[in-house]
C-alpha positions in Angstrom: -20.6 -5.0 -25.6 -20.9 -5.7 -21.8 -19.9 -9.3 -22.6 -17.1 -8.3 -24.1 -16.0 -5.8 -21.5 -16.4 -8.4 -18.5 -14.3 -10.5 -20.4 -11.6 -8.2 -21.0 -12.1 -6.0 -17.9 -8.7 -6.5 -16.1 -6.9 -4.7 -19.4 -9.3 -2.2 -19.8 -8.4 -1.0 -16.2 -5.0 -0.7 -17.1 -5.5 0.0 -20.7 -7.5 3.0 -19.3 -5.6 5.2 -17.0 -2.8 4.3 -19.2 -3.7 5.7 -22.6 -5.3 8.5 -20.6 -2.3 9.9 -19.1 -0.8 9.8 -22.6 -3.6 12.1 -23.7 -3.1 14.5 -21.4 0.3 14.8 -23.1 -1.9 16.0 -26.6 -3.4 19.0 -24.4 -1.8 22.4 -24.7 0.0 23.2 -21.2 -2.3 26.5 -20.7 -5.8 24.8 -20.7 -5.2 23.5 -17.0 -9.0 23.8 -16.4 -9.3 21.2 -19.1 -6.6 18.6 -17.7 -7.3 18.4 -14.3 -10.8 17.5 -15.9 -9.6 15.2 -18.2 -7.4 13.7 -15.4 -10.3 13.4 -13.1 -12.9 11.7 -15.7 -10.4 9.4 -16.5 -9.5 8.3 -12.7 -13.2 8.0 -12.3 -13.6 5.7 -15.2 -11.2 3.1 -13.9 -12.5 3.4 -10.3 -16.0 2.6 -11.8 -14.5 -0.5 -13.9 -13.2 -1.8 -10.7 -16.6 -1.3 -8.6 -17.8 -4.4 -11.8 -14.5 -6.8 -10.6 -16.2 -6.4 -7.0 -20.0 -6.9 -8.2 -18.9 -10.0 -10.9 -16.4 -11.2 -8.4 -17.8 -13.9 -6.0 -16.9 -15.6 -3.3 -14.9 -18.5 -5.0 -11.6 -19.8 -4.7 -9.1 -19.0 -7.8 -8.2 -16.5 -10.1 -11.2 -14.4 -11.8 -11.0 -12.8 -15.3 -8.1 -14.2 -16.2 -6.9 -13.1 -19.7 -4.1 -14.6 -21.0 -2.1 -13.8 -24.6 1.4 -14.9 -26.2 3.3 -11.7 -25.8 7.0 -13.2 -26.6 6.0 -16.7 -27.4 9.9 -17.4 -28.6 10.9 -16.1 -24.8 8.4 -17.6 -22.8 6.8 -14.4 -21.7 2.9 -14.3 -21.9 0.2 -11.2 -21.5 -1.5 -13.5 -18.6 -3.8 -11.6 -15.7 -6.0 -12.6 -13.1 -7.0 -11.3 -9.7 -8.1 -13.3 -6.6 -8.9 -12.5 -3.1 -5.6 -10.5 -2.2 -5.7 -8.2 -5.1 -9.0 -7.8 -5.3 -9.5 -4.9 -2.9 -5.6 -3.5 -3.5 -7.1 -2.4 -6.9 -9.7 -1.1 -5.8 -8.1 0.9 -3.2 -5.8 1.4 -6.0 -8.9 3.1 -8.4 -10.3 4.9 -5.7 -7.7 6.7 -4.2 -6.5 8.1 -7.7 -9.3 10.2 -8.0 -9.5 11.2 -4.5 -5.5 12.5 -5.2 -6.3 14.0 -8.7 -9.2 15.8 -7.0 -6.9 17.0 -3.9 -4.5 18.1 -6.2 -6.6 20.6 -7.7 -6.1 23.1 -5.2 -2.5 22.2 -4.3 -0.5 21.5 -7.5 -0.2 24.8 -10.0 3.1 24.4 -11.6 3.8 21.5 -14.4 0.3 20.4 -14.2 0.3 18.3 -17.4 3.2 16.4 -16.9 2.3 16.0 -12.9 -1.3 13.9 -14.2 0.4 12.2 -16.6 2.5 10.7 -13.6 -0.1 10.3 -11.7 -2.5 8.0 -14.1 0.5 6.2 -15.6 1.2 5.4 -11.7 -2.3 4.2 -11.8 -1.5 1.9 -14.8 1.8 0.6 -13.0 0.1 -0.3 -10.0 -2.9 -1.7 -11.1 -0.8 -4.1 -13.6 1.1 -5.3 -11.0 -1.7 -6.4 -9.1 -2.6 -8.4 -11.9 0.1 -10.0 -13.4 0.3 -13.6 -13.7 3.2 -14.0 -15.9 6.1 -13.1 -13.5 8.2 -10.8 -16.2 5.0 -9.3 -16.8 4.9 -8.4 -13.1 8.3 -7.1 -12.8 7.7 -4.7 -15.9 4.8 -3.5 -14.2 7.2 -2.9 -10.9 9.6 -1.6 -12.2 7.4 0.9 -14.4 6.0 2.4 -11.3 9.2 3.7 -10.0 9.5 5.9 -12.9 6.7 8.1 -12.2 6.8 8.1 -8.6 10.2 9.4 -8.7 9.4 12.3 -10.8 6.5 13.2 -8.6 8.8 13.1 -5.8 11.4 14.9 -7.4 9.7 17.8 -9.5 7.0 18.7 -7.2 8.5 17.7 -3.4 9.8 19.4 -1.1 13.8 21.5 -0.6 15.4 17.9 -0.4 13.3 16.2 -3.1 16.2 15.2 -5.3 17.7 13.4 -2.3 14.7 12.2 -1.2 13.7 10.9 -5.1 17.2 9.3 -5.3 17.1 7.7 -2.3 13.4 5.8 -2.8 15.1 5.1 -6.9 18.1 3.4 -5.6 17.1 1.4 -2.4 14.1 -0.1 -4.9 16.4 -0.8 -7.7 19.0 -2.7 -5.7 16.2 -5.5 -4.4 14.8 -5.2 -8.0 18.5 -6.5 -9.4 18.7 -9.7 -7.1 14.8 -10.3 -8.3 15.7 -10.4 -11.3 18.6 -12.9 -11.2 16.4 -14.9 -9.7 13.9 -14.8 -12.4 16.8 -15.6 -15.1 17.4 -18.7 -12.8 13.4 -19.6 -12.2 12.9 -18.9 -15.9 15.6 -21.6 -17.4 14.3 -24.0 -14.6 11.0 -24.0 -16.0 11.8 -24.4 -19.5 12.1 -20.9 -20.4 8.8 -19.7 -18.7 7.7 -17.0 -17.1 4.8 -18.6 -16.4 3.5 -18.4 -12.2 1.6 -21.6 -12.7 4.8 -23.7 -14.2 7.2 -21.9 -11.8 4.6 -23.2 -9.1 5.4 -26.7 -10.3 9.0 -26.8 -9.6 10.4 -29.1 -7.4 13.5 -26.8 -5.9 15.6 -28.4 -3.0 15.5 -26.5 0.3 19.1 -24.7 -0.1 18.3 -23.1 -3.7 14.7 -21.9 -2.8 16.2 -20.3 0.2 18.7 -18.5 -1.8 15.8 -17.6 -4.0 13.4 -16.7 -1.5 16.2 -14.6 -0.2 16.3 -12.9 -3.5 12.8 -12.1 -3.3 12.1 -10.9 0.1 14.5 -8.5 0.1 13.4 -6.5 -2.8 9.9 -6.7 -1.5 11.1 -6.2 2.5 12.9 -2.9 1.0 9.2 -2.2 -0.7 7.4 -2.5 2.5 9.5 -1.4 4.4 10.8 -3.4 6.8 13.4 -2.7 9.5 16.3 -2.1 9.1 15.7 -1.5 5.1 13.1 1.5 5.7 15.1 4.9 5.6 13.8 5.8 2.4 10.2 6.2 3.6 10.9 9.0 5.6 12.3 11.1 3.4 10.2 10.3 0.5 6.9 10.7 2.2 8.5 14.2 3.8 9.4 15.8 0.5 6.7 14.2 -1.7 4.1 16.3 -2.7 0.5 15.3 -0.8 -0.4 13.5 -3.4 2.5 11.1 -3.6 2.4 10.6 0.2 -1.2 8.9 -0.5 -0.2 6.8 -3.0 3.1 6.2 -1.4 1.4 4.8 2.1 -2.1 3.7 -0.1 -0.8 1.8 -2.5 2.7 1.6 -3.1 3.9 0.3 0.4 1.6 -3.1 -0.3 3.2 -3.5 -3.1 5.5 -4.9 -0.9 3.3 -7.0 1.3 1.6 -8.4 -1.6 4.6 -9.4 -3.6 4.9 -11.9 -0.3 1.8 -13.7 -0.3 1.5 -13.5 -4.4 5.1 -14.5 -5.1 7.7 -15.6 -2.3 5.7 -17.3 -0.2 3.9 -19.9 -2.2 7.0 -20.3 -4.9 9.6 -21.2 -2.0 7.5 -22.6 1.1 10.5 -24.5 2.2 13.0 -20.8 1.8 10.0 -19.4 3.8 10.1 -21.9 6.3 14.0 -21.1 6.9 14.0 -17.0 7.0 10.2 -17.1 8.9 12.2 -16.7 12.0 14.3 -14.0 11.2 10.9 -12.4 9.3 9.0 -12.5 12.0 12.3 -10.9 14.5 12.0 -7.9 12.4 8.5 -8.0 11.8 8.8 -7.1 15.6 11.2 -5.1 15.7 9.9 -2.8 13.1 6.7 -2.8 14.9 8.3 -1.0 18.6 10.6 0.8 16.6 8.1 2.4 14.1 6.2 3.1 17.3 8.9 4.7 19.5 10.3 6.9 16.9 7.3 7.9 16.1 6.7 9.4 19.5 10.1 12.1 19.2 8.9 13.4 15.8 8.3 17.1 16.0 7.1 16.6 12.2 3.4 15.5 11.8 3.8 14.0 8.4 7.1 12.6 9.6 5.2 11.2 12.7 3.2 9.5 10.1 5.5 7.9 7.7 7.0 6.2 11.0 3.4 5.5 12.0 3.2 3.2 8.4 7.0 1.3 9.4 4.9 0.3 12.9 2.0 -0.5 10.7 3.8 -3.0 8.0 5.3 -4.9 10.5 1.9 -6.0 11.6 1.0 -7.2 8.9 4.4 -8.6 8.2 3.9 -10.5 11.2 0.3 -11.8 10.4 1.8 -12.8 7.3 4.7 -14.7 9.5 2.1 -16.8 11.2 0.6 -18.3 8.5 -2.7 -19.5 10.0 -5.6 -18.3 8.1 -7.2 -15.3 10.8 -3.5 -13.8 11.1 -3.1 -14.0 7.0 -6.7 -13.0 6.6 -6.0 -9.9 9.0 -2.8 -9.3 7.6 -4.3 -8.9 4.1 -7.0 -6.9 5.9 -4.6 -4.5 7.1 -3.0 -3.7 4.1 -6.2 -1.7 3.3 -7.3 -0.6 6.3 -3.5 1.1 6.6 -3.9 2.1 2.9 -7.6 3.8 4.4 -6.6 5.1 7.3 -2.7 6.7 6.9 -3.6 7.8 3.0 -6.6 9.7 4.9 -4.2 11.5 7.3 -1.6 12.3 4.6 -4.4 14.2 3.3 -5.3 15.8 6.2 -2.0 16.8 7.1 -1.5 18.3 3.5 -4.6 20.0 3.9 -3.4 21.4 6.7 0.0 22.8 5.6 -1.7 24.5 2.6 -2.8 26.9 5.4 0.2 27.2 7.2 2.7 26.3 5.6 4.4 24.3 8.7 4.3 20.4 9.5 6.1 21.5 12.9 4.0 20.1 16.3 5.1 22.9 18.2 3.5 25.6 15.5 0.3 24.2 16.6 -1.8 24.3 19.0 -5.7 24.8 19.5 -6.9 25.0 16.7 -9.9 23.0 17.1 -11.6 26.2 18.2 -11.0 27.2 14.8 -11.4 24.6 12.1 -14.1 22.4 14.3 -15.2 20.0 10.8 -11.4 19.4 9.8 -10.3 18.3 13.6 -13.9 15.6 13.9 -12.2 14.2 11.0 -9.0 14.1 12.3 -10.1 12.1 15.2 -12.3 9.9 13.6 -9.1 8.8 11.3 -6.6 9.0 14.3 -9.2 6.5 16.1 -8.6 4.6 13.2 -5.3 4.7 13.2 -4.9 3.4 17.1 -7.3 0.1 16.0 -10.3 1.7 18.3 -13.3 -0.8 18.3 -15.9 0.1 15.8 -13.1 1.3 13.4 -11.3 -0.4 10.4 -8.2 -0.9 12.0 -9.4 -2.9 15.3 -10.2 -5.6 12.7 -6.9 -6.1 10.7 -4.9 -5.6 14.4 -7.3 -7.8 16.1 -7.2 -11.1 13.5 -3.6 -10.5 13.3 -3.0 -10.7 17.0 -5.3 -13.1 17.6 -4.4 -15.3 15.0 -0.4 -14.9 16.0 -1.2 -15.6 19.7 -1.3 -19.5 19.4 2.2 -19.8 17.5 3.7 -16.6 18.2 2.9 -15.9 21.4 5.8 -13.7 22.5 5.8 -11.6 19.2 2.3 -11.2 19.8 2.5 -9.9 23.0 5.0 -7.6 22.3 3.6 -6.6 19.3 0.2 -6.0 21.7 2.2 -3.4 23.7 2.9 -1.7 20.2 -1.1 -0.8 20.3 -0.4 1.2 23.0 2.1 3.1 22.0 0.6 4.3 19.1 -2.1 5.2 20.9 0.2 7.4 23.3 1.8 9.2 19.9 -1.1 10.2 17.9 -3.0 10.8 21.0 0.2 13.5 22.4 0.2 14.7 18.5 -3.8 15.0 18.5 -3.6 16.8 21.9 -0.8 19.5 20.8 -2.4 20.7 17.6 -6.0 21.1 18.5 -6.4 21.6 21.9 -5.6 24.3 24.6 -5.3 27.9 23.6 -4.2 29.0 20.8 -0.7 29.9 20.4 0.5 31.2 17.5 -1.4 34.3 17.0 -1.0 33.3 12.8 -3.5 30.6 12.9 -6.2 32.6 14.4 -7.3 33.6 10.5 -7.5 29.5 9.9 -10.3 28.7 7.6 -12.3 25.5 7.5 -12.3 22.4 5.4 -13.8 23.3 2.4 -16.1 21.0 0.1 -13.6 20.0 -2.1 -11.9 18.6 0.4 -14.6 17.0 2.3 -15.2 15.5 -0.7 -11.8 14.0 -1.2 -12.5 12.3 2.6 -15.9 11.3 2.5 -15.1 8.0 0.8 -12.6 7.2 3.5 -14.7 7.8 6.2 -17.0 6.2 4.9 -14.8 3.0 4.4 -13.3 3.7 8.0 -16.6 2.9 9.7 -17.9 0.3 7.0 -14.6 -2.2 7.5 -14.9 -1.6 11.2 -18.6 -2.4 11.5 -18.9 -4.9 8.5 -16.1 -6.4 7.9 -17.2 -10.0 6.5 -18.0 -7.9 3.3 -14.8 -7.9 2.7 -13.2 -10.7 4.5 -15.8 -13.5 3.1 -13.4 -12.5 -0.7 -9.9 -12.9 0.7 -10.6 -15.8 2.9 -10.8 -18.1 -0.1 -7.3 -17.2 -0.9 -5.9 -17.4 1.8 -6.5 -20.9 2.5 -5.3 -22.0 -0.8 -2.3 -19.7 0.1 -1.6 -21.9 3.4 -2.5 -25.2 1.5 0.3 -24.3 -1.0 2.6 -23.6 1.6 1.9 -26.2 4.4 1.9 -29.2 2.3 4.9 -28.0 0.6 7.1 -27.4 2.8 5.4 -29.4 5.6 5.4 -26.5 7.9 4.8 -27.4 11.6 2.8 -23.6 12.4 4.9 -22.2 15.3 8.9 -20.8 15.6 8.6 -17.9 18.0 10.8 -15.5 18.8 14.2 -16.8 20.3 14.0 -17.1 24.4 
């Protein structure tokens, strides 16, 4: 039996969440006490199938319990997964969040409560299959599928402009997903009707065609990240979603983007890569100050935050840009330490506006006096947030920067300056809600954190500190991949490391 689950682990994990959520659908609507159970023992489950990919996993190069079927033989389209160093830890952020939201939710979500799990773990599926997928149409199911759910949650249990805001995150997705796919069509009849990553990998595609594919590609996955000047979505969609859907939204969903880079685009068209990597790494930049300043006029925390993530991506967009192995390592890093770190204070903030019902800065003020446990873990995920020393996020910010330094060094130094700036706006933000008097004579009644929801953070904190203080844990499993990521590309393409920003 254990033999046979370790060799079929990867569809169990999707097989899992996925069949769960359909159960829920068999429960009657009025036993609540009974879903949110159900929900939670079956986000559990998968989190604890993941926690054997990290035990069985290794420290070797290539992909791990790879399972591979003939879906559509006649079409070329296979069941193939496998995992290596990059999605490794994005599932298992992916597993461990889910339960974190399911149990948040609890106290938050009272209306529609069967159909709103049933989102949730087929989101879990979605996600979780697309960090898998090794058969490219396989992947793009498993993309597309996601948006399904996530729009509902946005629009059924978000905020007064949810319907916008739902819309708005549909449509921007769909239109990157469309050129994808033509792409695919092309890729697909190139390799002899395959959908296969490994034959698509052999190709031999002349520099004009895979930058016109690569084009293709990076855009629906730059509009995924998001990357300036394709991220107006985020705003609104992490605004009006529900608490929940903010986690997974920044957690998750945002690196869907990042990985589709290093898993897809980058080692399928190295000499397309070498062509845009200029323009890439401009807006890489870009987004970076941008995300930053705007950040500092929000008078919204959780809008402070979503701009917080656009300043966040582009550092790892730009580790990604350099493409020597500490800046891709970093990069990769950073995806979870962002997914840590901002899914923590989405939480927090949600946590927060179940009391008050306000998101405004100004509403605040001094409340540290009164909920002394929620603001010590406030700062200890804000300290994570600016990339203080000790914390998760100094590591991913460090190896980027570092590693970008030698070939981009004025991206990296402007990107540097970026560190202080987001220091400056969660610092003001930190400073107007919890400390001085307070002013609004409403929050005096303020209660505590309670242990449900110290529960939902303790695994976060607990990550905060371990990825800051141990880090090779983690890093000794993606290095492997990285390298044969920058083989791949460098000997393809014959890359000379370097293009900096124009002078």
């Amino acid at each position: 039996m254990t033999a046979w689950i370790g060799s079929h682990i990867l569809s169990l994990l999707i097989a899992v969440p996925l069949l769960g959520g359909a159960g829920i659908l068999l429960f009657p609507k009025e036993k609540t006490g009974l879903i949110r159970a159900w929900a939670l023992l079956v986000s559990l489950a998968t989190f604890a199938l993941s926690l054997h990919l990290v035990y069985h996993y290794g420290d070797a190069a290539g992909y791990r319990f790879a399972e591979r079927y003939d879906w559509l033989p006649e079409l070329g389209i296979a069941y193939h997964v496998g995992i290596d160093g990059f999605s490794l830890w994005l599932i298992l952020l992916t597993t461990l969040l889910m339960p974190i939201t399911v149990l948040f939710s609890m106290g938050s979500i009272a209306e529609q409560q069967k159909k709103y799990y049933f989102f949730l773990l087929s989101l879990e599926a979605g996600m979780i299959g697309a960090f898998c997928a090794l058969d490219v149409f396989l992947f793009y199911i498993f993309w597309e599928a996601m948006l399904i759910p996530m729009y509902f949650l946005i629009g059924i249990y978000g905020g007064q402009r949810r319907i916008y805001a739902a819309i708005k995150f549909f449509l921007f997705t769909m239109v990157g997903s469309v050129l994808m796919l033509l792409a695919m069509i092309y890729l697909y009849y190139q390799a002899g009707e395959s959908f296969s990553l490994d034959r698509w990998l052999e190709l031999s595609l002349n520099a004009k065609t895979q930058l016109i594919l690569f084009s293709a590609f990076a855009l629906s996955f730059a509009i995924k990240v998001p990357m300036f000047p394709l991220h107006t979505w985020l705003p609104d969609a992490h605004v009006e979603a529900p608490t929940a859907g903010s986690v997974i939204l920044a957690g998750v969903l945002l690196k869907m983007g990042t990985y589709g880079f290093v898993r897809f685009a980058m080692p399928l068209f190295p000499e397309g890569l070498e062509a845009a990597r200029p323009l890439l790494v401009m807006l890489a930049v870009i987004g970076i100050v941008y995300g930053a300043l705007v950040a500092m006029v929000q008078k919204d925390v959780k809008k402070l935050v979503a701009y917080s993530s656009v300043s966040h991506l582009g550092f790892v967009m730009l580790g990604l840009m350099a493409l020597t192995p500490q800046a891709v390592t970093g990069a990769v890093y950073q995806m979870l330490n962002h997914g840590v770190s901002t899914g923590a204070l989405f939480l927090l903030v949600g946590m927060i506006y179940d009391r008050t019902h306000t998101r405004k800065i100004v509403d605040y003020g001094g409340i540290a006096k009164l909920v002394p446990v929620f603001t010590v873990i406030f700062l200890i995920v804000t300290f994570s947030s600016i990339a203080l020393p000790g914390t998760n996020g100094f590591v991913g910010e460090f190896l980027i920067l570092s590693g970008s330094f030698s070939v981009l060094p004025r991206a990296a130094m402007i990107s540097t300056l970026s560190v202080i700036f987001a220091a400056v706006y969660m610092l003001w933000m930190v400073e107007r809600v919890f400390f001085g008097p307070v002013k609004n004579k409403h929050m005096e009644g303020l209660k505590d954190l309670g242990k449900r929801e110290v529960l939902c953070l303790l695994p976060l904190l607990i990550l905060i500190v371990w990825m800051g203080v141990k880090p090779n844990y983690f890093l000794q499993k993606i290095e492997p991949a990285t390298e044969a990521l920058l083989q791949r590309v460098e000997s393809a393409a014959k890359i000379q490391v370097g293009g900096d920003l124009p002078k």
